[in-house]
C-alpha positions as CSV (number, residue, x, y, z in Angstrom):
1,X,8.7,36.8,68.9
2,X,7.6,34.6,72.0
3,X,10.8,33.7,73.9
4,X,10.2,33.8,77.7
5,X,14.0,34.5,78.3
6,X,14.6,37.7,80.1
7,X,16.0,40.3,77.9
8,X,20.0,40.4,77.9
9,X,20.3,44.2,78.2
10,X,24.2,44.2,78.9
11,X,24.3,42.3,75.2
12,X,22.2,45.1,73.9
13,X,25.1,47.5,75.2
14,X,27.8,45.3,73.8
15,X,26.3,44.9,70.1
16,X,25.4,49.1,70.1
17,X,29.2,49.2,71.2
18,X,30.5,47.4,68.4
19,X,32.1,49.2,64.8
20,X,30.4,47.7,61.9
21,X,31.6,48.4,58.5
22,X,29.1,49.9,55.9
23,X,25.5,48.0,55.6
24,X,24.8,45.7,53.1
25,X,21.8,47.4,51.1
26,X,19.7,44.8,52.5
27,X,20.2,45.4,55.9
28,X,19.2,49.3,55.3
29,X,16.1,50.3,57.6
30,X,12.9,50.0,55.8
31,X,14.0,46.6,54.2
32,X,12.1,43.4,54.6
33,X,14.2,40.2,55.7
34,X,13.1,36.5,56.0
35,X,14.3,34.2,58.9
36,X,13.4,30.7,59.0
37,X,13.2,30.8,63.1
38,X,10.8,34.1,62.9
39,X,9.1,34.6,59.6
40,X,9.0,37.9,57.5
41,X,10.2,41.2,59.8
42,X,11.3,44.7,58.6
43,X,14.9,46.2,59.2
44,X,14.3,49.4,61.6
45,X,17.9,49.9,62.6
46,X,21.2,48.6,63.2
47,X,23.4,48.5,66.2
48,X,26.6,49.9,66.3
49,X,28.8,52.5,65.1
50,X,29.7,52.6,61.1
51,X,33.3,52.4,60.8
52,X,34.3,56.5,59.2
53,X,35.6,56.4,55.5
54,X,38.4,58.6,56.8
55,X,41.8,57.1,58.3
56,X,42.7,59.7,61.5
């Protein structure tokens, strides 16, 4: 990625922040994905916290 914008660490913070529900399978680490913008890149993590199975 070449983008001369400074990195937006606050959003970082925010998106880490954030529940997600389960992954799709294709977003599991290890898993190739294909953007138009970037080309061919490999999942190595997601940001945020899964939302539990469990209801408190």
């Amino acid at each position: 990625m070449t983008d001369n914008k400074p990195t937006d660490y606050a959003a970082i913070i925010r998106a880490a922040n954030q529940t997600i529900p389960e992954p799709l399978e294709w977003l599991s680490g290890g898993r190739y994905v294909y953007s138009p913008e970037y080309g061919v890149g490999e999942v190595m993590a997601l940001l945020g916290r899964l939302k539990s199975s469990t209801s408190c």
